[in-house]
N, C-alpha and C positions, 0 to 999 in steps of 0.2 A: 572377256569383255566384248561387246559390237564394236565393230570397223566401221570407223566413222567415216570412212568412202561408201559404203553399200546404206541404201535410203529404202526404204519399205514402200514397197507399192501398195497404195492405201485404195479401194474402188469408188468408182464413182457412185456409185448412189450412196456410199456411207459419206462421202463429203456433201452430197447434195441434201440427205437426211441431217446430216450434221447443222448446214446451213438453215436449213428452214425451219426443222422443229428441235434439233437437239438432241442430245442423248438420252436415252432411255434409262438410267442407270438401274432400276430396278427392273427390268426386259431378262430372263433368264438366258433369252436366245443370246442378247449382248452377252451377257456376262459369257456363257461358253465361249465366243469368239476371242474370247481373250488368250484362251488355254491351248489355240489351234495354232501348231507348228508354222513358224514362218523359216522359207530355210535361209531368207535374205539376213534374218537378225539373228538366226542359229548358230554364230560362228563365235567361236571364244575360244583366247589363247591358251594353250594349252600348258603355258610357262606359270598362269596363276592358277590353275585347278590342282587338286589336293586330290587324288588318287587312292591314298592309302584309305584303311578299313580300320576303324576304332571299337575297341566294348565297351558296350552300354556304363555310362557313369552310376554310382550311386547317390541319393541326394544328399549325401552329406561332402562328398568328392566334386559334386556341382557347385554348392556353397561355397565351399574353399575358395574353388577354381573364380569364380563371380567376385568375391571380394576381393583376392588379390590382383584382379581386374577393375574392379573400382578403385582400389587404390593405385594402379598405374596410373586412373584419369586422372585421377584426384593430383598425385604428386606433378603429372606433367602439365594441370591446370597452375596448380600453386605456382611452379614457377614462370607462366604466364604472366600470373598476376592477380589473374581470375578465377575463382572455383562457379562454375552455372550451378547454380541453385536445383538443377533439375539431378546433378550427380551427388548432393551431398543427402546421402543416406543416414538414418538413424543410427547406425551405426561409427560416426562419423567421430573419430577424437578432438576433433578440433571444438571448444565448447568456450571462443574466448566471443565478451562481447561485441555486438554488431557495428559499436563506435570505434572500437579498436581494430577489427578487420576493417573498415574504410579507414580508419588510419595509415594501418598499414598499406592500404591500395596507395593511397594519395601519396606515403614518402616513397613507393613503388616505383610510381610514374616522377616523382618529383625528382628521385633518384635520377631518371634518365634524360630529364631534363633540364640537372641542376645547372649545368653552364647556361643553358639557357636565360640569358634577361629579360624582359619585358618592360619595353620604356612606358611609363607612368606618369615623368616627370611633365609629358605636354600634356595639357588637357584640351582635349575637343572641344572644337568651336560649336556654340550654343548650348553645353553642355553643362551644368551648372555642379559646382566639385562635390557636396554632397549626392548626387544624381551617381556621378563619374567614380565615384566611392565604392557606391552598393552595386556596381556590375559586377560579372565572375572575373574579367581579367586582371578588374585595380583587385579585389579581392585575393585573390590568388597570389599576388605578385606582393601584395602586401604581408599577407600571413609568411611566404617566403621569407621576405628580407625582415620581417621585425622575429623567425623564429631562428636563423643565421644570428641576428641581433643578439637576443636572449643567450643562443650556446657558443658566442664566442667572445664576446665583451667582453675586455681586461681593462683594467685599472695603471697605474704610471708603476707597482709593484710587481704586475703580471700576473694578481688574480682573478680570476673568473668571477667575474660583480654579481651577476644575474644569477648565474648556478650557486654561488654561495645564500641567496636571497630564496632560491626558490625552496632549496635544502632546509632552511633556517622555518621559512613558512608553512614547509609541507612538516615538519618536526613539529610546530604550535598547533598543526591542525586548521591554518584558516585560507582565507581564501582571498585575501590581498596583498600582489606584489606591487610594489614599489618602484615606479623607475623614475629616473633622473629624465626632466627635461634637459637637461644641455646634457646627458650622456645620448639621447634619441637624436638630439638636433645635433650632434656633431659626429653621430654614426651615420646617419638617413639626413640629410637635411632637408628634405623633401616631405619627411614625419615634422619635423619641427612646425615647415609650416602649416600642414595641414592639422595638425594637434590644435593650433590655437586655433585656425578658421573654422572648421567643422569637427569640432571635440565628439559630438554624437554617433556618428554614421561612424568615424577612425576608430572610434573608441571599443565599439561590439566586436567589428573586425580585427582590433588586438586582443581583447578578451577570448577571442575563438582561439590566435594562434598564440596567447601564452596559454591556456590550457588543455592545445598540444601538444608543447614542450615540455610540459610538468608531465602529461601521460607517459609521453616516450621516456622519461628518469623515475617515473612512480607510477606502473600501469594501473594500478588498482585504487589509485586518488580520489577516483570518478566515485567513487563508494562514499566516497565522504563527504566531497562537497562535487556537483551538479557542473558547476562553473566557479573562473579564477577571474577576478576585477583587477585591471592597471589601473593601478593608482599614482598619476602624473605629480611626480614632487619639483621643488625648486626651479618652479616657474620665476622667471628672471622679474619680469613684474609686476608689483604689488598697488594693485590702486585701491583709495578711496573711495568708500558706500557713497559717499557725496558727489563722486568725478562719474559713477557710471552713468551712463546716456545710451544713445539710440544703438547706436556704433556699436557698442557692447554687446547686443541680442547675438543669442547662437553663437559666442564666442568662452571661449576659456578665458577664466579672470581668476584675480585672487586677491582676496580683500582679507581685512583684519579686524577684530574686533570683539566683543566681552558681549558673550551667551547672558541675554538676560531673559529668558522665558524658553519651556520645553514642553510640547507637550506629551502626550502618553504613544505608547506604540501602539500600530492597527496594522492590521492585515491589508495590502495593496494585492490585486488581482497583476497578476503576471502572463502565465498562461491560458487562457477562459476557453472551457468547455461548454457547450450548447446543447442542450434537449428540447426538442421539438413535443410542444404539447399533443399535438395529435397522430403524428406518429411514432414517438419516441424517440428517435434518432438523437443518439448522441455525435455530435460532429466539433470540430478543431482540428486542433486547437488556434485557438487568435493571440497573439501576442501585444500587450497593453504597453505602448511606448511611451505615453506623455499619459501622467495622471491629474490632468485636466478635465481632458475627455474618453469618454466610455467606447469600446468595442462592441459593434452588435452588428449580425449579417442580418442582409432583407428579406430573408428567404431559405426555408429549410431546402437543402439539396436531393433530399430523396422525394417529397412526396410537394415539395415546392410553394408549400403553403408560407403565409406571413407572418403564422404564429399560433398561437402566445410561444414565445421562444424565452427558455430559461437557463441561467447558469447552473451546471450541475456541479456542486458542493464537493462531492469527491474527489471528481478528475481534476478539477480545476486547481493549480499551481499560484500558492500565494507567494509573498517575500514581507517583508518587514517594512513601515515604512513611518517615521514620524519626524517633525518639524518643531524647528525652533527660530527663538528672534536672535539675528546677530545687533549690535549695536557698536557706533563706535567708541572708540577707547576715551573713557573721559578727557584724556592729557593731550588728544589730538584735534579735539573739538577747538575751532577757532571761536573770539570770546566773542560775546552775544550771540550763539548763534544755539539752535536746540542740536542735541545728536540725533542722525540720521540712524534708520535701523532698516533691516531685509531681513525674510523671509526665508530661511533656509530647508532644504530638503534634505533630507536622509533616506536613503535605503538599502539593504543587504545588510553588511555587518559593521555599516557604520551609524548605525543607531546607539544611542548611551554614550556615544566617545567621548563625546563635553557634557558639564551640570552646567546651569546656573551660578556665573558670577568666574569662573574662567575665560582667560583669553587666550581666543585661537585665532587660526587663520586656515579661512575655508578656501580652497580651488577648486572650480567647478564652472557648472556652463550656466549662463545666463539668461537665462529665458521669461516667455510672458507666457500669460493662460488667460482666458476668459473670465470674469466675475463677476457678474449680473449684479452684485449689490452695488458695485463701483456706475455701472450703465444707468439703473434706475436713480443712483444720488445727483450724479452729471449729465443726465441727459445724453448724452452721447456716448459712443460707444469709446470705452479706457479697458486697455490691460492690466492686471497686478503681474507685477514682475516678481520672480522667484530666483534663487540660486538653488541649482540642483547640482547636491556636492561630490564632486569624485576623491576628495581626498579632504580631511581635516586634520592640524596637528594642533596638539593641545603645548602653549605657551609654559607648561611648567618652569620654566625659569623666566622668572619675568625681569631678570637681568642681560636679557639677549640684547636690546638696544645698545648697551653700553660694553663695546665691544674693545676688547683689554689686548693691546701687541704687548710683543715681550718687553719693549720700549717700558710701556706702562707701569709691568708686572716688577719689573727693576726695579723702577724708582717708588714704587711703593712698597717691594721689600727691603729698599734701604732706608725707606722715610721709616718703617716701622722699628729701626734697630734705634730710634735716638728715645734716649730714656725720659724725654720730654715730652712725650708724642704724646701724650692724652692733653697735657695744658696746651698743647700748638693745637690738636682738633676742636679743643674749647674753643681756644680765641677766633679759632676759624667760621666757628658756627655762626649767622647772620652776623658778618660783619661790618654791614651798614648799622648796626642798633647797636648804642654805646651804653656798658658795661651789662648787668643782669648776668655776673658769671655763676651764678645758682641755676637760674635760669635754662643757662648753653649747655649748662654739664646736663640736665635733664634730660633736654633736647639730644644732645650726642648719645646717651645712654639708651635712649627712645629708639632712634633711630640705626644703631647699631645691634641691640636686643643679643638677649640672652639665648639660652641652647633650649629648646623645646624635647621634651620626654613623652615617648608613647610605649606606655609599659604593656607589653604584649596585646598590643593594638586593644586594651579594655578601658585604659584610664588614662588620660591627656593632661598631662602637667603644661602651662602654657611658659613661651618663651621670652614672647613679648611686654615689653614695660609701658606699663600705660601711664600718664601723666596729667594732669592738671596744675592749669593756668588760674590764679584769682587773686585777684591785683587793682585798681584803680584805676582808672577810667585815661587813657593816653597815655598808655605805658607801654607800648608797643607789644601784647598779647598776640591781636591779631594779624600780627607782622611776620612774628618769628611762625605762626603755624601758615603766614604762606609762602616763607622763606622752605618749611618741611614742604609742601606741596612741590615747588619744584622741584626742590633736589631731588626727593625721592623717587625709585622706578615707579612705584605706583601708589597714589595719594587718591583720596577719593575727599573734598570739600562738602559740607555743609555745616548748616547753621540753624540755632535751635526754633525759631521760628518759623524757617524754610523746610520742618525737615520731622514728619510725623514718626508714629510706631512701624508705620507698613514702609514708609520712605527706608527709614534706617534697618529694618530687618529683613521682611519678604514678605509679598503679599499675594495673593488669590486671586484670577482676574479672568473670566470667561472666554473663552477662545469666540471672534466675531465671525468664524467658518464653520468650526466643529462644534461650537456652542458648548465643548466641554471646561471642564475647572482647570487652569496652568498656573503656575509655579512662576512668580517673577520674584529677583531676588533685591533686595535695598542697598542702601551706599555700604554698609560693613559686608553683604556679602560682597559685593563688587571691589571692596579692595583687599578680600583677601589674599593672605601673603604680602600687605602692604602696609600702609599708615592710613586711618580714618580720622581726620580731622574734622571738630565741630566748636565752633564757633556761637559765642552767646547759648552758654550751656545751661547755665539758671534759667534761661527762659522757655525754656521746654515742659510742658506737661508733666506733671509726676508718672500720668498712665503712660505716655510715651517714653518717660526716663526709663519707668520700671523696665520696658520690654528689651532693655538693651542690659540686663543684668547679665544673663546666660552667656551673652556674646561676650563680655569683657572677662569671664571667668572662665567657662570653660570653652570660650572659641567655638560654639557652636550656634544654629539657630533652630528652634525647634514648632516646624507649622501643623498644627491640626485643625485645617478649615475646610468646610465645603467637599469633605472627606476625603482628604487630601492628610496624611498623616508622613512627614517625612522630617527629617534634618540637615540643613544646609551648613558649610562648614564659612567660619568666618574669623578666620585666623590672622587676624592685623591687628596692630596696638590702637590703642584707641588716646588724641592726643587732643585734651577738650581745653576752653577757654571760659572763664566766668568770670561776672562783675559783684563786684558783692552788694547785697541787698540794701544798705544805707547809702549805696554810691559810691565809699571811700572806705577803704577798710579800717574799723576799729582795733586799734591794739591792743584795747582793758579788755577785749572779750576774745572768746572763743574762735576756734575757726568756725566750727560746723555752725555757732551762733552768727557767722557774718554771710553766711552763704544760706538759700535755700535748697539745701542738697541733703539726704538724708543719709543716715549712716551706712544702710549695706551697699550705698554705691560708694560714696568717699572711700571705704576699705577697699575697693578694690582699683585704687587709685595706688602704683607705687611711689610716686614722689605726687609731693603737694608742693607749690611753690605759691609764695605769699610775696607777690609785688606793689611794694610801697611806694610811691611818690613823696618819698622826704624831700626837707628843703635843709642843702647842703650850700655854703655858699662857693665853696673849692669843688665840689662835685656839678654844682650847677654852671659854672665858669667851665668847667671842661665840657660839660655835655655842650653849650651853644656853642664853642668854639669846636668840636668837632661836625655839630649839625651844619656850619658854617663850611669846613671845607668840604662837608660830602656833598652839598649841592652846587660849589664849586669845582670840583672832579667832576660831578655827572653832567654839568654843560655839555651842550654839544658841540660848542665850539673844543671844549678843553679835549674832547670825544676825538674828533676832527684834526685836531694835530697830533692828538697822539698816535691815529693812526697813519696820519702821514710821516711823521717819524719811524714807522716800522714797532712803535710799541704796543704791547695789547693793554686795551681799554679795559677797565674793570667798572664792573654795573653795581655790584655792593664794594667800593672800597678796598682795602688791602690787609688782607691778613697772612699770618704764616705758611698756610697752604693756600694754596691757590685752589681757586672751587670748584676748577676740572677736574683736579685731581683729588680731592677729598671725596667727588662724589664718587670716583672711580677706585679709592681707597673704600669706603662704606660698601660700595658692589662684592669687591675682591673680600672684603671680611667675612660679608653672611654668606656669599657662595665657598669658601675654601675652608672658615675656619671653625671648627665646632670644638669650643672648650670643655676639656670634663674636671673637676674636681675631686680631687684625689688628694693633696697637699695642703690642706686649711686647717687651722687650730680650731677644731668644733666646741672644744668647750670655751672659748672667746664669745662664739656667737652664742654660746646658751647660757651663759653669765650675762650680755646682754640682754637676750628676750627676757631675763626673769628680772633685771634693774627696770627694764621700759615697760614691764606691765604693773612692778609696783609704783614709780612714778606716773604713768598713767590714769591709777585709779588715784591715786593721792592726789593729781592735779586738775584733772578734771578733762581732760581734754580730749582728742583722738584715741580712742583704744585699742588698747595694741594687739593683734590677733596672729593667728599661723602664718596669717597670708604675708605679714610681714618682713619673717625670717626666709620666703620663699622669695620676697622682692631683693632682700639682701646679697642672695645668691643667685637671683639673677644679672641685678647689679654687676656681681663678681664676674659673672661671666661676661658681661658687655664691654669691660674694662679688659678683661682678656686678650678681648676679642681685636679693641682697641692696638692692643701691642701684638696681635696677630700670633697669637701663644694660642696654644694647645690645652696649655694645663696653666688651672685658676691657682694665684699664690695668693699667700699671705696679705701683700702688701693690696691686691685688687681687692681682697674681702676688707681688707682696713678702710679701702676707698669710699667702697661699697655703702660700708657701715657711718662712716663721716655723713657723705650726702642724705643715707637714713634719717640720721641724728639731726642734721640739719633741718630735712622736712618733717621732721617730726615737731622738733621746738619753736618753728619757723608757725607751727600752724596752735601753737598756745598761747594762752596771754602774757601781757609785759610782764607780770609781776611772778607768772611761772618761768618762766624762760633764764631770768641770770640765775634763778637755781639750777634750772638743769643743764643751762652750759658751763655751771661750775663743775656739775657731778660729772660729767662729759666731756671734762675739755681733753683728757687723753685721749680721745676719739675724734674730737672735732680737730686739735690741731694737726692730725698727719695730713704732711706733705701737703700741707694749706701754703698756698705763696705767701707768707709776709713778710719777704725781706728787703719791697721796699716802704714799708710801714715799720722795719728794723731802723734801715735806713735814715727812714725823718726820724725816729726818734736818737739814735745817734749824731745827727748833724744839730738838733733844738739842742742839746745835751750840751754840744761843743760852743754852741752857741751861746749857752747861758753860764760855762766856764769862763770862753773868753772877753764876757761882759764882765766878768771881776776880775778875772788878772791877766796878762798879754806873754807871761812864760809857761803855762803851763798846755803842753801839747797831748794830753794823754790822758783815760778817763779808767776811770775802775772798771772794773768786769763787772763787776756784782752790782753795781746802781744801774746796769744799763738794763742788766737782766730783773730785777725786780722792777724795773716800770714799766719794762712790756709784757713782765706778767700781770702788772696789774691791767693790763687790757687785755689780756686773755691768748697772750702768745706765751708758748712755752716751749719751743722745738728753736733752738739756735744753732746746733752742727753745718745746717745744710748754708743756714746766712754767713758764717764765718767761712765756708768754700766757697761762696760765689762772688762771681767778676763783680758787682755793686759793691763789699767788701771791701778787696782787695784793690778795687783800685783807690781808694780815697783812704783807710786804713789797714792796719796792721797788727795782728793777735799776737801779745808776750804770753804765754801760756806756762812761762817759767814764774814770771811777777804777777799774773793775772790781769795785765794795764791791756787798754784800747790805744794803741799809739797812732797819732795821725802821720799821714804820708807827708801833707802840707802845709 
């Protein structure tokens, strides 16, 4: 090597030549000077010269020797960190992709720097926090602590949340994890806040480092999907489509509410590729953040022209992208008021999550876009505001509101063990409206519904019992279906005047942006999984009756308009109301004769109930006297002490259960219990079907069809389900069969009916309460003994029982055990006497 004490004497006219015009580099004369011995810079240690004498290599001994010389660089680069690009040879085994080697660079150095922190939490003054986001330091520091986040989060158990989550997704193949808002905000609280104030700019920056995470436990992911979406769940809270306001813009929100229109999927530009029309250049990519507005540069970069500049179809990167209307929940709409609806976005692989007439609840970030039809109608310049959703979860249990502790679950497994429990749910059903126990039992059987069958997902046996009200004009019809509207999780109201073909089913309706054909759904889809109630059912168009046939039978809707061919699912009982056509119902005539309802809809009514307004004068004495105290209860003063007393107030009255907890019984039934039948006397029910279709064509009336013997066993099941059993007995198909029998003779004329509750009465009388209709006939009895003689205390067996059969009671076991019985008399079962107590 030169001795860096000895300096070369350079001459003067090469520095003066140097100075003025410069070196000549192609001067031959120069270049020789080059090669001319200087003895000042001739001197070199003689400790690094290499002396020895080698023989010539062969070229395949020089190959050797060369690569196993590049791979010294190579391994002593690796572990650098760094391989230069200039040493990696064709030869080269390393053949992993480009994202994964800067993978590995970044956990390299991340490595050496992990104790390192980087404070985050202050943010620079004039700096605005999404700005303060997108730099590399929050970036960095962010992808850090949320991918620490991801591989170490445990649960109060000690499992690893996220790693079990990622495992479970990269197993399905898709490309949405899940994380808990309050498990983010109570790891990172610093994520918490910024998740809700700038969900956009956080949100790509955690998309980058959970699909870091997943590469480093599944290198080869990338092959499958591109990128992983965080999907922010259990946002602590939920507002109202009506409360969102200004404040809201660029914020994560989370509203609720029933999809009622969707329209078709399209391709959204993502990545956009450019081709320069005149010189061809393809150049990008641009990435398409807000699909409001369009990406386009001014100017091609190579030949700098303005255009024509086009998207090239190839390269350019699309994603999925389609929208729907959210709406709010019928039940949460305050009254007079219309429901509000928004604008939802979808894209990636949350497209198709919800149809039409499901309730969900979308999270997502709230923003506005420009809409020039809005400016030109208002003159001034208006936003449409959108929800662009990062997470949707579809309401499939739409018993979530009513939320059951063990408290609950107790006392509604013990209310279910009393062998009374279906007469207590009767009497419980609207018990502000006095008697109509035909009526309640309908209503409780409606509302409780039978087991739904879907026979290798090809043919749908439906579960629910549908019902009909037609009765006389103030007989509280429209009471008891809005007594069901409340109770129920979800009830959808209308009435037949208010409420057309397309209202009630689904209709067609033009997208006011895309101009294409969308799918909105009517009140049966929208309360599917519920109760459709309608009101003033006669008064509907026959063409609008007809188009509700399909829905009432096989629970579906079926649209082919505007080439639009699909079917909507609309699986709710359907719980109607009618006045009959003379005003008052005639008892010499028919049913279908008093109603304007035609026979394929009536059949698919399982109870018919016929409310008459007789004039009772013991029955009308009791109804004023109890209409009497119930608008003295619902004073507000009576209101008012009761609550100052520490007693709770009751809005309908008093019945055996209490209507919190009935409604929280009727929840725990259809979500826990599914009866199957397996234990019923089948030939019971098929000696009926063949007694009711001969009497049917002999009387003229209702006729009796398959769908009958399917109401019967659904019936059965609902009564099941009532006693929270498993499996349908006997005694529930006997019940079943009763209230059958009932709406079946209930809907023929006077002068058919005491025949067929004579043929009948083994079926009509089980487990009928009459024993206090025993009762008064045993105390008239005693009555009209002790009017002729004042010793005789005791009455025959056999006179009591023949005069209540001659009214149509014939089951006395159960009156002679019960407390009305036994406390006033006394059964000799040796003599046959009725002996009094008193």
């Amino acid at each position: 090597m030169p001795t860096p004490a000895s300096e070369p004497a350079i001459s003067q006219d090469r520095v003066e030549n140097s100075d003025d015009e410069g070196e000549d580099l192609h001067d031959e004369t120069q270049l020789a000077r080059d090669y001319m011995p200087v003895p000042e810079l001739d001197t070199y240690d003689q400790e690094d010269l290499d002396g020895s004498e080698y023989s010539p290599m062969s070229p395949s001994a020089r190959i050797a020797a060369e690569a196993q010389m590049r791979k010294r660089d190579r391994d002593t680069q690796k572990a650098a960190g760094r391989v230069p690009r200039a040493l990696r040879g064709f030869d080269d085994d390393d053949e992993r992709p480009s994202r994964r080697r800067r993978r590995e660079r970044e956990e390299a150095a991340g490595l050496e720097s992990a104790d390192v922190s980087v404070n985050i939490e202050d943010l620079p003054e004039g700096v605005s926090l999404p700005d303060f986001i997108q730099t590399d330091i929050a970036k960095r520091e962010i992808k850090r602590r949320f991918g620490v986040f991801l591989r170490t989060f445990t649960d109060e158990q000690g499992r690893a949340v996220y790693r079990d989550k990622i495992k479970r997704m990269c197993d399905a193949n898709k490309q949405s994890l899940e994380v808990s808002y309050m498990h983010l905000s109570n790891a990172q609280r610093i994520f918490g806040i910024w998740v809700a104030d700038a969900p956009e700019p956080i949100l790509e920056v955690l998309n980058e480092a959970a699909m870091d995470v997943v590469l480093q436990l599944y290198p080869n992911y990338e092959d499958i999907h591109s990128e992983i979406f965080v999907r922010i769940i259990e946002l602590p809270i939920t507002d109202k489509l009506r409360d969102i306001r200004q404040v809201h813009l660029n914020v994560l929100v989370k509203v609720g509410g029933v999809i009622t229109r969707r329209t078709a999927i399209y391709p959204q530009l993502k990545l956009v590729m450019f081709e320069c029309g005149k010189c061809g250049l393809v150049f990008g990519p641009f990435y398409q953040q807000n699909a409001a507005s369009d990406v386009k540069p001014g100017s091609c970069p190579e030949c700098q022209s303005r255009g024509p500049l086009s998207v090239n179809q190839e390269r350019t990167v699309y994603r999925n992208y389609q929208k729907m209307t959210l709406q709010e929940t019928p039940g949460t709409v305050p009254a007079g008021r219309l429901p509000r609806y928004k604008d939802v976005i979808l894209v990636g692989d949350l497209i198709d999550c919800a149809r039409p007439g499901e309730q969900v609840e979308v999270t997502g970030v709230y923003k506005n876009n420009f809409d020039s039809s809005l400016n030109t109608k208002n003159g001034f310049p208006v936003f449409a505001t959108i929800i662009e959703a990062n997470h949707v979860s579809k309401k499939d249990d739409i018993y979530s509101p009513f939320r059951l502790t063990e408290d609950d679950e107790t006392k509604i497994r013990e209310l279910s063990k009393d062998p009374q429990i279906v007469q207590k749910i009767v009497s419980s059903i609207a018990p502000s409206i006095f008697g109509h126990e035909d009526v309640k039992t309908a209503l409780a059987l409606s509302m409780f519904g039978g087991q739904a069958k879907d026979i290798s997902g090809k043919h749908r046996i439906r579960g629910d019992i549908n019902v009909l009200l037609l009765g006389d004009p103030g007989t509280a019809k429209s009471q008891f279906l809005k007594y069901v509207e409340k109770s129920m999780p979800r009830a959808i109201f209308a009435t037949g005047k208010g409420a057309s073909a397309v209202g009630l089913t689904a209709g067609v309706h033009r997208d006011p942006i895309t101009r294409e054909w969308t799918l909105e759904g009517g009140a049966l889809v929208l309360a599917d999984t519920g109760v459709c109630l309608i009101d003033e059912f006669d008064k509907m168009s026959d063409q609008d009756r007809t188009s509700i046939h399909e829905a009432m039978e096989q629970q579906s809707i079926s649209v082919s308009k505007a080439g639009i061919v699909t079917s909507l699912q609309a699986r709710c009982a359907v719980i109607a109301a009618a006045n009959p056509k003379a005003g008052r119902y005639n008892s010499s005539m028919h049913f279908h004769e008093n109603v304007e309802l035609t026979e394929p809809i009536l059949s698919r009514f399982d109870v018919l109930c016929v409310v008459k307004d007789t004039i009772d004068p013991i029955l009308d004495s009791q109804l004023a006297d109890f209409v009497v105290q119930s608008h003295d209860r619902s004073h507000p003063g009576k209101r008012a002490e009761a609550e100052a007393a520490g007693e709770e107030a009751s809005d309908e009255g008093e019945g055996p259960i209490p209507q919190s907890l009935l409604k929280k019984y009727i929840v725990y039934a259809k979500k826990h219990v599914r009866p199957k039948i397996s234990q019923i006397d089948s030939d019971k029910v098929t000696k009926l079907y063949a007694e009711l279709r001969r009497e049917s064509e002999a009387g003229g009336g209702i006729p009796i069809a398959v769908r009958h013997v399917e109401s019967i066993i659904r019936m059965s099941e609902s009564f099941a389900r009532m006693h929270l059993r498993e499996i349908v007995r006997d005694d529930d198909v006997n019940l079943a069969i009763r209230v059958m029998l009932d709406s079946f003779i209930s809907s023929q004329k006077y002068s058919v009916q005491r025949n067929l509750r004579r043929s009948f009465h083994r079926y009509l009388a089980f487990q009928k309460d009459n024993n206090e209709l025993l009762l008064y006939i045993l105390q008239a009895m005693v009555r009209d003994e002790l009017q002729y003689t004042r010793s005789r205390n005791f009455l025959r067996l056999q006179e009591e029982e023949e005069r209540a059969k001659n009214i149509g009671v014939h089951q006395f076991h159960d009156f002679y055990a019960s407390q009305l019985f036994s406390s006033k008399f006394r059964l000799d079962k040796s003599t046959k006497m009725i002996v009094c107590s008193s």
